[in-house]
N, C-alpha and C positions, 0 to 999 in steps of 0.2 A: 271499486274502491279497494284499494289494499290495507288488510286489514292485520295482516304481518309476514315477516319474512322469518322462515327457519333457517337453522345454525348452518344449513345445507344450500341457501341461498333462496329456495323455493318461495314464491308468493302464495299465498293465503288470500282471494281475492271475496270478494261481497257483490253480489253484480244486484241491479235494481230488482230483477224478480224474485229474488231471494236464495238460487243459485250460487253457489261457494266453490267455486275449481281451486284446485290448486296448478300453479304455472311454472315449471322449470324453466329460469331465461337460459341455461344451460344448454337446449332441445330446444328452444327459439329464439334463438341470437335476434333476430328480424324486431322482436319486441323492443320497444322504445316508451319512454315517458313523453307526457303530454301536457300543458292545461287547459282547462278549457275557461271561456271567458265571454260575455256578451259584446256583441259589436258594438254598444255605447261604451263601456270600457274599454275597448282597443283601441280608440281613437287615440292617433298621436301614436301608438305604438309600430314596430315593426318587427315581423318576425322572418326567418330565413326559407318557411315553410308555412302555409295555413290551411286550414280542413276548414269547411263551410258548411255546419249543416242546416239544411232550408227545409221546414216541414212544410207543406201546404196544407194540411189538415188541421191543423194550429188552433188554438182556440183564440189565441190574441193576433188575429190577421192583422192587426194595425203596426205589428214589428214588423212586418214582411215589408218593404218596399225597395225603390231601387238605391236609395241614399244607405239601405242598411246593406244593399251587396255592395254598393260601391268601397263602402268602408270597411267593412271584412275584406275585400279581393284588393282592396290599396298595400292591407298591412303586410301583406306575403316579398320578399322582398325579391325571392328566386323564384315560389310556386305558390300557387293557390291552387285546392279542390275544391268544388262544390260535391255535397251529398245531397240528394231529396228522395223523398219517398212518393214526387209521381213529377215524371220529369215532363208531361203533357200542360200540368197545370202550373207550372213553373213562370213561365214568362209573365203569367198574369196574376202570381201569390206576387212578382216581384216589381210588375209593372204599374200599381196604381197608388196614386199620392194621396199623401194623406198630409198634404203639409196644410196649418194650420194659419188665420190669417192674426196678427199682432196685434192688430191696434181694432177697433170700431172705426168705422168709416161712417159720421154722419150722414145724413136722410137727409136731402135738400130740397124743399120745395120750390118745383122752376114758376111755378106759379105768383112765390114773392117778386116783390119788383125794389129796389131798389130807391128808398124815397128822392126824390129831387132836393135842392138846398131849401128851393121856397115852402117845399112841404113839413120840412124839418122848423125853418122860421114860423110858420104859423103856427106849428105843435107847442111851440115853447112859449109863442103872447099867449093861447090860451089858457 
C-alpha cells in the first residue's frame, strides 16, 4: 500500500509484513499501478492485461475451481498470468466443482401405485 509520496516523487510503501521501502519510480520506470479485485467482481469486466493469483493452500478451497479461472482468464482481453504457489497441485485446487444443486428434488416412492378410477369411486361412497 502507498502510504505517501514525497515532494521528490518517492513512494513511501506499507507492505503486509510490516516492512516500509521506499521506492523511486525514477530508478524503476518498469513499476506500474495495479488493482486488485475478486473474480466475483470481475465478472462482466475486461481488462487489457490480468495477473491470476491461485493459492492452493487456501483455507477457503471452495473459491478455487474451474468457473473461478475461467472468469479471471475471460477478463484479460490481450494477456492473462496465472501465479500459484505450487503449480503440482494446481490442476486439482482448480479442477473440482463445487456447484450447488437449486431446488430439492422430491423422494418418490416407486412403490406407490397410482389409484384406478374405480378405486378412487369407492373412496368417495365411503
Amino acid at each position: 500500500m502507498i502510504e505517501a509520496i514525497d515532494g521528490a516523487g518517492r513512494l513511501n510503501l506499507k507492505m503486509d509484513s510490516g516492512r516500509s521501502p521506499e521506492v523511486d519510480p525514477n530508478k524503476h520506470p518498469h513499476l506500474d499501478h495495479g488493482y486488485a479485485m475478486t473474480s466475483n467482481s470481475s465478472q462482466g469486466q475486461t481488462a487489457n492485461r490480468v495477473l491470476i493469483h491461485v493459492d492452493t493452500e487456501l483455507a477457503a478451497k471452495d473459491l478455487l475451481c474451474s468457473r473461478m479461472a475461467y472468469v479471471s482468464v475471460s477478463c484479460g482481453a490481450h494477456h492473462a498470468q496465472l501465479f500459484t504457489n505450487d503449480r503440482d497441485k494446481l490442476p486439482t485446487a482448480l479442477g473440482h466443482d463445487i456447484s450447488k444443486q437449486s431446488a430439492q428434488v422430491p423422494q418418490i416412492n416407486h412403490e406407490q401405485t397410482i389409484p384406478s378410477q374405480q378405486e378412487i369411486s369407492n373412496r368417495t361412497r365411503d
